[in-house]
C-alpha positions in Angstrom: -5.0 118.1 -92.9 -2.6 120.2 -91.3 -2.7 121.2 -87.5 -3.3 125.1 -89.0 -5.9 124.4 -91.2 -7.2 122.2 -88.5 -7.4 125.2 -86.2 -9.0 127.9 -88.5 -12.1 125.7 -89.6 -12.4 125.0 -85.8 -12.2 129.0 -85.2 -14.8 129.7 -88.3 -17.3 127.1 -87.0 -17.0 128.8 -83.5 -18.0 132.5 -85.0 -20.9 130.6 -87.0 -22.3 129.3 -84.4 -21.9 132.7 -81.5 -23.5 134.2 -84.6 -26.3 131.6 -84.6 -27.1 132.5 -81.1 -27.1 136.4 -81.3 -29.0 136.1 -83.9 -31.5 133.8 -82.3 -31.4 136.0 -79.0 -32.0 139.1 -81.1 -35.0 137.4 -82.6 -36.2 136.4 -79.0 -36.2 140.1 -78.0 -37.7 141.2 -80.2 -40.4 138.9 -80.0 -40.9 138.9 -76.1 -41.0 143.4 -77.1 -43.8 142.6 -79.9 -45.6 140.4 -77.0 -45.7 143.0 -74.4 -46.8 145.4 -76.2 -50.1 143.7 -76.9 -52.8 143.8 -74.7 -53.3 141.5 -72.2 -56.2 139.7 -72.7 -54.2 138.7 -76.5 -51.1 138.2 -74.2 -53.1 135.4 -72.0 -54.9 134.0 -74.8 -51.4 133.4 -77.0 -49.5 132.4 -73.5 -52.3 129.8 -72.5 -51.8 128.7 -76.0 -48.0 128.5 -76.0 -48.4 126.4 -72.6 -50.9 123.9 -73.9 -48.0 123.2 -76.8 -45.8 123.1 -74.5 -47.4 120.7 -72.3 -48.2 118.3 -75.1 -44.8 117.9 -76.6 -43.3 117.3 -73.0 -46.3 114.4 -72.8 -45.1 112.9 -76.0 -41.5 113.0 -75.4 -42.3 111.1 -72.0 -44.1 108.9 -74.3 -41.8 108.3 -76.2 -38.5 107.6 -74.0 -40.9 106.1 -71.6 -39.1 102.4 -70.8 -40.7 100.1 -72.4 -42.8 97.3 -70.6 -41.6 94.0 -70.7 -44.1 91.6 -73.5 -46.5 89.7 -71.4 -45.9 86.0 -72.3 -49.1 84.2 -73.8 -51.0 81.9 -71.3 -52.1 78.8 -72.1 -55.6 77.5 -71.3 -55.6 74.9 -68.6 -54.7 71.0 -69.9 -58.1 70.0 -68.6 -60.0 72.1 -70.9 -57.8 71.1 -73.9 -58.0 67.5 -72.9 -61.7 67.6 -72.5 -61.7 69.8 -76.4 -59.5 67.2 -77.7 -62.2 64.7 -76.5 -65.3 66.1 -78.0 -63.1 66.3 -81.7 -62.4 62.9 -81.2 -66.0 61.9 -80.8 -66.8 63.9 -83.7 -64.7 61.5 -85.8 -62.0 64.4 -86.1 -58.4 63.1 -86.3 -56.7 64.3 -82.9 -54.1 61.6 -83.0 -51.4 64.3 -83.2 -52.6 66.4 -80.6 -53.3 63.4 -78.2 -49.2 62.6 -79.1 -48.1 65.7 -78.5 -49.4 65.3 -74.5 -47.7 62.3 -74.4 -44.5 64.0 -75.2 -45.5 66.9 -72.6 -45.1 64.0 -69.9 -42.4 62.4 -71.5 -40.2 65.0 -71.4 -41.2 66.1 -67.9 -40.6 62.5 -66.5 -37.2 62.5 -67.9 -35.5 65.5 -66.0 -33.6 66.5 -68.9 -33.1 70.0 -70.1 -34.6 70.3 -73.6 -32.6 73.3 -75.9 -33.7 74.2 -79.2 -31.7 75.6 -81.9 -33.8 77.8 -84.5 -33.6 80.1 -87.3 -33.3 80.6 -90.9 -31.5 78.1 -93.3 -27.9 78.4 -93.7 -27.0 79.7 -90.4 -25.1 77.3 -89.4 -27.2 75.7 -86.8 -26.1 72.3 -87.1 -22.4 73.4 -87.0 -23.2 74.9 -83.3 -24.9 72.2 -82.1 -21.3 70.0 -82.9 -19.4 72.3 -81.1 -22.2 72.5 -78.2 -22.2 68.5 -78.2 -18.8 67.8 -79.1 -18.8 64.2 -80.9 -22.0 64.7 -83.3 -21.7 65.3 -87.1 -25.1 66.2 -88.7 -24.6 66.1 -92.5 -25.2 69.1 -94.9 -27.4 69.2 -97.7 -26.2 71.5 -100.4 -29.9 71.6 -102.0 -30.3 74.7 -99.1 -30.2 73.9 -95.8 -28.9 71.4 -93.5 -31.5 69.7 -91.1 -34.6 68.5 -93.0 -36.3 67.0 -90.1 -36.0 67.1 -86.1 -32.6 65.3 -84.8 -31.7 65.7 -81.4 -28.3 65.4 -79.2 -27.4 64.4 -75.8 -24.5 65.6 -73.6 -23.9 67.5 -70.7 -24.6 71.3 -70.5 -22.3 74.1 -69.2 -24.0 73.5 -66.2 -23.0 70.2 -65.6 -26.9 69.2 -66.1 -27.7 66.0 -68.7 -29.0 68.2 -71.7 -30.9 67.4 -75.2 -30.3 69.6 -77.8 -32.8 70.1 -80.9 -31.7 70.8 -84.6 -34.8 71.8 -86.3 -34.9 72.2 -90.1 -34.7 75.9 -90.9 -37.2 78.1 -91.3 -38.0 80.7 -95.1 -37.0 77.4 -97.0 -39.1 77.7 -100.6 -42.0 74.7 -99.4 -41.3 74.3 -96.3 -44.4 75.4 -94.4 -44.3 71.6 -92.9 -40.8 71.9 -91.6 -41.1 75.5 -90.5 -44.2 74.1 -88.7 -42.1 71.2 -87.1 -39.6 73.7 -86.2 -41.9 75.8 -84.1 -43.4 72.7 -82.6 -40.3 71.2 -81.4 -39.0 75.0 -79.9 -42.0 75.4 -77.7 -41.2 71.7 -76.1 -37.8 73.0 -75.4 -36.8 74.4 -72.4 -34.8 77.1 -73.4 -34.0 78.5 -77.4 -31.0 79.9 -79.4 -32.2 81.6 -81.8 -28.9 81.8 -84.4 -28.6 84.0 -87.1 -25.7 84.8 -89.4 -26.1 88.8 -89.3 -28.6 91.9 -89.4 -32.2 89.9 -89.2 -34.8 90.5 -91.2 -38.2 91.6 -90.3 -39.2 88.1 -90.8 -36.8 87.2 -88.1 -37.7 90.1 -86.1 -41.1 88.5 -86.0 -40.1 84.8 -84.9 -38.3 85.9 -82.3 -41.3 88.3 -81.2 -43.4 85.1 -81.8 -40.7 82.9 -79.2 -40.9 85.8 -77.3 -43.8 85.9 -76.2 -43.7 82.5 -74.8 -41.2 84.1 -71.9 -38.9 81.4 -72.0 -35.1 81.6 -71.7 -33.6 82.8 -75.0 -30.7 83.6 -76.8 -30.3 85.8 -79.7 -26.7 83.9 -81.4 -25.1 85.7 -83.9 -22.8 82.8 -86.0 -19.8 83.4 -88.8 -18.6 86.5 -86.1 -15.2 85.8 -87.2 -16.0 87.4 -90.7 -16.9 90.6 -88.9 -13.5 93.2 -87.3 -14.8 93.7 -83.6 -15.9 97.3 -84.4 -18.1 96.0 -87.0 -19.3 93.1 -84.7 -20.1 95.6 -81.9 -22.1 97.7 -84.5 -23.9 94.6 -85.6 -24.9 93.8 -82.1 -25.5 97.1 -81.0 -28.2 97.4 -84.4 -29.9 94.0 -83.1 -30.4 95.1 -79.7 -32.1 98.1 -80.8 -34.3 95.5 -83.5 -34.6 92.6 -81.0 -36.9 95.1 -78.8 -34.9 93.5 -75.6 -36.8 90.4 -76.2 -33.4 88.1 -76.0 -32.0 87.6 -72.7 -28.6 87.8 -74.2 -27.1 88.8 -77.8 -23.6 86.8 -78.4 -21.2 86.6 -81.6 -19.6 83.6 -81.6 -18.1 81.2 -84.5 -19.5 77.9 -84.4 -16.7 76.9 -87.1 -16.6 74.3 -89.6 -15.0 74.2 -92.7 -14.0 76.6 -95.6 -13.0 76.4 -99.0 -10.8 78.8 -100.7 -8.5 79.3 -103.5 -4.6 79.7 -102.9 -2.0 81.4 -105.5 1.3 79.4 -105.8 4.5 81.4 -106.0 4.7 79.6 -109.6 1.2 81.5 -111.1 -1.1 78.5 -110.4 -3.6 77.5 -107.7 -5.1 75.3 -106.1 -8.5 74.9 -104.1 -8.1 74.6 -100.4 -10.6 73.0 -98.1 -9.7 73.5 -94.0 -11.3 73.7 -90.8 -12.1 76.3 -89.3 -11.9 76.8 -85.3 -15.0 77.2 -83.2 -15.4 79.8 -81.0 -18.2 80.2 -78.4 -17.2 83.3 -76.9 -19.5 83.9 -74.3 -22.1 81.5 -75.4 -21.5 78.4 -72.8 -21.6 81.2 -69.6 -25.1 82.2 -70.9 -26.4 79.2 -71.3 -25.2 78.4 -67.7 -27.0 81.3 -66.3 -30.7 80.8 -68.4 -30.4 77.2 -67.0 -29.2 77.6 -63.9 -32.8 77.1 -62.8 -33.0 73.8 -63.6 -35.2 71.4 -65.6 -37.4 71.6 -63.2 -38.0 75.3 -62.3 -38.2 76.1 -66.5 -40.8 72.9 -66.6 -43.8 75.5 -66.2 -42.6 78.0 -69.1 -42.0 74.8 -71.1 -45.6 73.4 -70.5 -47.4 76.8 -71.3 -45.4 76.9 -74.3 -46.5 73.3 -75.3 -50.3 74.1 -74.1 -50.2 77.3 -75.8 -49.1 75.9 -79.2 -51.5 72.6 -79.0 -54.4 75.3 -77.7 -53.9 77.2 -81.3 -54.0 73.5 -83.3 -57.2 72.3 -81.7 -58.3 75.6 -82.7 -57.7 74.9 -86.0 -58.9 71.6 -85.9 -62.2 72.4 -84.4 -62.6 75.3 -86.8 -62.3 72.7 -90.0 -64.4 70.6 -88.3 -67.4 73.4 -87.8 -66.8 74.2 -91.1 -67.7 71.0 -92.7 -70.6 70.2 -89.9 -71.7 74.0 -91.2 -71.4 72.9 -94.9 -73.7 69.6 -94.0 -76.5 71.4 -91.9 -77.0 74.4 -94.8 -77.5 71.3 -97.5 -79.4 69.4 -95.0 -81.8 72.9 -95.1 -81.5 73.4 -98.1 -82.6 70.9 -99.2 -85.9 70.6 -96.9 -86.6 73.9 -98.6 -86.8 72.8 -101.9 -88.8 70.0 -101.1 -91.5 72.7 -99.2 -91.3 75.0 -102.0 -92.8 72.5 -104.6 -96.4 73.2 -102.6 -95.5 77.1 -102.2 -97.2 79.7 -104.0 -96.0 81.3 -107.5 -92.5 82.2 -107.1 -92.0 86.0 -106.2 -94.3 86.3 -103.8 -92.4 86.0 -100.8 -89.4 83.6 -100.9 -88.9 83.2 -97.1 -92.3 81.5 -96.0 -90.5 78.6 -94.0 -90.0 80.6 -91.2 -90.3 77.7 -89.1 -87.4 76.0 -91.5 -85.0 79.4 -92.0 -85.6 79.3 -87.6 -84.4 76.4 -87.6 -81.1 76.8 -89.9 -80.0 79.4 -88.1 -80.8 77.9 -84.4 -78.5 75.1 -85.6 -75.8 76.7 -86.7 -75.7 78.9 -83.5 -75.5 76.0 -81.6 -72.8 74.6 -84.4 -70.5 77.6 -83.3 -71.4 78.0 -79.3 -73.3 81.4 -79.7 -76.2 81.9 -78.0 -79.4 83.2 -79.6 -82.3 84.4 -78.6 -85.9 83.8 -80.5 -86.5 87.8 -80.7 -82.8 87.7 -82.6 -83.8 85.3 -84.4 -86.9 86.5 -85.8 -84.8 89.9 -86.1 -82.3 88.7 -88.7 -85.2 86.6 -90.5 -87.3 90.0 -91.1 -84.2 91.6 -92.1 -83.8 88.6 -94.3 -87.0 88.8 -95.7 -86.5 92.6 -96.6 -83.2 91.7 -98.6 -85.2 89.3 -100.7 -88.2 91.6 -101.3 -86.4 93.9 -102.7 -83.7 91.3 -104.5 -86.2 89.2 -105.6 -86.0 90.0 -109.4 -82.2 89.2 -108.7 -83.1 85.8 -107.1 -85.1 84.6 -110.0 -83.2 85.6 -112.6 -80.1 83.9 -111.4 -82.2 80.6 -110.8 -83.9 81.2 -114.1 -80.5 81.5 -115.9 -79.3 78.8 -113.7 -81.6 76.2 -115.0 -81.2 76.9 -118.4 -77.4 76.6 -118.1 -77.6 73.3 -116.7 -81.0 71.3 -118.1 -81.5 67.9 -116.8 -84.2 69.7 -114.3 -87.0 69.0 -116.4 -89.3 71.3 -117.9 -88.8 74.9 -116.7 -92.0 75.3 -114.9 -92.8 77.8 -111.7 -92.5 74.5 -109.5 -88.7 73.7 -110.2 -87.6 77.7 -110.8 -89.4 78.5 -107.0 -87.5 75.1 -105.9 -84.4 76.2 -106.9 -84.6 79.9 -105.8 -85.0 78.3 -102.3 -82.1 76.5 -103.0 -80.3 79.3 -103.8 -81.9 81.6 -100.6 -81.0 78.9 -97.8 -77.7 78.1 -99.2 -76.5 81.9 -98.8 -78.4 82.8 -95.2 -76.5 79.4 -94.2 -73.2 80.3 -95.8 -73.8 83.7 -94.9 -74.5 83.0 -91.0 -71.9 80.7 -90.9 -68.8 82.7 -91.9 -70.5 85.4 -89.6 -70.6 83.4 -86.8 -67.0 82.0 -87.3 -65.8 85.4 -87.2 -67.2 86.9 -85.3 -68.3 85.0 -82.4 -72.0 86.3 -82.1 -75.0 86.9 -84.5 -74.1 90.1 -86.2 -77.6 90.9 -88.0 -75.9 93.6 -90.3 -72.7 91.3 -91.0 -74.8 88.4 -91.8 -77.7 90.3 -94.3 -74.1 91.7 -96.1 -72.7 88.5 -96.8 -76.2 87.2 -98.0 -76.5 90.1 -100.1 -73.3 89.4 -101.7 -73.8 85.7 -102.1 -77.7 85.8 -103.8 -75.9 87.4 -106.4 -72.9 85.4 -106.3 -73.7 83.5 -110.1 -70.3 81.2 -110.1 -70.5 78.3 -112.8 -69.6 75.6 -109.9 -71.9 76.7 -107.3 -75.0 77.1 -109.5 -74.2 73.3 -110.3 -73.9 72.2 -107.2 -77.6 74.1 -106.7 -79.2 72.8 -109.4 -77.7 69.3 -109.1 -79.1 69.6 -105.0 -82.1 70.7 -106.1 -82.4 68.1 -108.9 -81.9 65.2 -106.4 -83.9 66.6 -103.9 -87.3 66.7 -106.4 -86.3 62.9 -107.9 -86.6 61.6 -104.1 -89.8 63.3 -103.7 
């Protein structure tokens, strides 16, 4: 484009936009002139108004550009309490093996004075090929079914700090079945120290979300973007500029660098044939090693309490999930255990339809246990509460009730004859096994007895006519009569 033709779309946009404004200040004018002329009580009512806009858009615009607050990192419950957990799973026959292990490596680690470094992310970022250039002199092997590090290795060397320094190559995370190795991988970066976090371009919001996860652990990390050297510089300043903005500042650093290894290509021969190439490629840290000098500058020892609320944290969330399983099968024995009482009281009950919750001692009792089961404290008047509200469900279910057990028993014969007896027996089979259930799933959730939460699921389960469960009724209830 010439300089000419340069200068008169330059002049045109000019007159646009001094036309823009006149236009707008004309439109102002004549406003403000339409405004004055009303009368004033109008003119304080729509300027009250316009000032109350005003006001709010200013508080969301402060809002908004407000700087954000730094995450608050997650703190751990203290290791007494998780020993003393650990011990009451253990006595409960519950395998804790693991967990036990994992304190021993807690101590380990601490007693050795070396600085742990973990290096995570996705498959195929070229993890492994870092960690050689980090630790000159090691060679993990690839694996060309998708990723290279398919369980935990580690390397020792000295950092840029001159400190004596382990480094972790974890298997990668999004591998198709690799929930075991993703798990390992997440283990083995909250023993470490510090974390690079490597990627191999934009992340995804998967990515986005472990590093929120690593994050929130406020230990030192690194956001490493490898293969930079496939990038010009004002695309790699883009790229870093877009995960800075996507990172939410949770990295203490973002740094390109190319951690090397080797290539293949194909050359052209001045003749018209080729050949395929294989060389290596240089590594380049950039302005990796001066990083990691200043996140572990600290030392070992001065990072050791990030590192151990990171390692209490993550064994805090997998006794959780042990002792939840184990509730959940002690839950599973204590509603049969009822259950089965009930049928055996039912078979001196009255006709079936009368009232199906006359054990009030029994249903008490069910849901005093499971309470107890889950740590939430009950009161009787709660109790007797969520019983009448129990007992209102049925009464007005009760046709439901009976015609489930009725179909029941004729689906699976072996009962004997269909009398009152066995059809009352098994429609309190069928009644304590959902308030059980029912409670139980409540109380799991929600950490208190939730009266309106519990009669909800109950409701839903009386009706609940699944082929395996009405077996496992009717074979219950079967067993249950033979014994008496």
């Amino acid at each position: 484009m010439s300089r000419r033709l340069r200068l008169l779309i330059a002049a045109i946009g000019i007159a646009a936009l001094a036309w823009l404004l006149f236009a707008a200040l004309e439109r102002a004018l004549s406003l403000a002139q339409r405004f004055m002329s009303l009368p004033e009580g109008v003119r304080w009512l729509i300027g009250g108004l316009l000032a109350v806009i005003v006001a709010l858009g200013a508080a969301a615009a402060v809002w908004l550009l407000r700087p954000r607050k730094p995450r608050a990192p997650i703190v751990a419950p203290d290791r007494a309490s998780l020993e003393s957990r650990i011990a009451a799973l253990r006595e409960s026959d519950a395998d804790v093996e693991e967990l036990r292990s994992e304190l021993g490596e807690l101590d380990h680690r601490r007693a050795s004075g070396s600085i742990y470094l973990a290096v995570f992310g996705e498959i195929s970022t070229g993890k492994s090929k870092l960690i050689a250039a980090l630790v000159p002199g090691s060679t993990p092997m690839s694996d060309v079914r998708g990723g290279t590090t398919r369980e935990v290795a580690h390397y020792e060397g000295d950092a840029p700090s001159g400190e004596h320094w382990t480094v972790a190559d974890v298997p990668g995370s999004a591998e198709a079945d690799g929930d075991e190795r993703e798990r390992m991988a997440r283990d083995e970066a909250l023993r470490a120290h510090a974390v690079l976090y490597v990627c191999a371009g934009d992340i995804t919001r998967t990515q986005a979300g472990e590093l929120r996860w690593l994050g929130d652990f406020g230990k030192p990390l690194l956001l490493v973007v490898n293969k930079a050297d496939q990038w010009t510089e004002s695309e790699r300043e883009q790229l870093i500029a877009r995960l800075r903005e996507r990172s939410e500042g949770i990295p203490d650093a973002i740094i390109a660098v190319s951690a090397g290894g080797e290539e293949s290509f194909t050359r052209h021969l001045a003749d018209g044939s080729s050949e395929d190439v294989r060389r290596t490629r240089r590594a380049d840290l950039g302005a990796l090693p001066d990083a990691l000098r200043r996140i572990l500058a600290p030392g070992a020892a001065a990072l050791e309490g990030q590192r151990e609320n990171a390692v209490l944290a993550g064994l805090h969330e997998r006794t959780s999930e042990k002792e939840a399983t184990w509730r959940a099968v002690e839950a599973e024995r204590i509603v049969r255990r009822y259950a089965r009482r009930a049928i055996v009281g039912a078979m001196a009950a009255v006709a079936p339809g009368t009232d199906l919750v006359i054990q009030g001692a029994l249903a008490a009792g069910l849901v005093r246990a499971l309470a107890a089961l889950y740590g939430v404290r009950v009161t009787d008047v709660e109790i007797e509460s969520l019983l009448r509200q129990a007992r209102l469900t049925l009464r007005t279910g009760t046709s439901v009730v009976l015609a489930v057990a009725g179909n029941a028993l004729k689906a699976f014969p072996g009962l004997g004859t269909l009398g009152g007896g066995v059809l009352h027996a098994f429609a309190y089979a069928l009644i304590f096994d959902s308030l059980g259930r029912a409670l139980a799933a409540s109380l799991a959730e929600r950490q208190s007895l939730d009266q309106a939460d519990a009669g909800a699921r109950m409701r839903d389960l009386l009706g609940d006519t699944g082929a395996s469960r009405l077996r496992r009724l009717a074979d219950l209830t079967g067993e249950a009569l033979r014994d008496r």
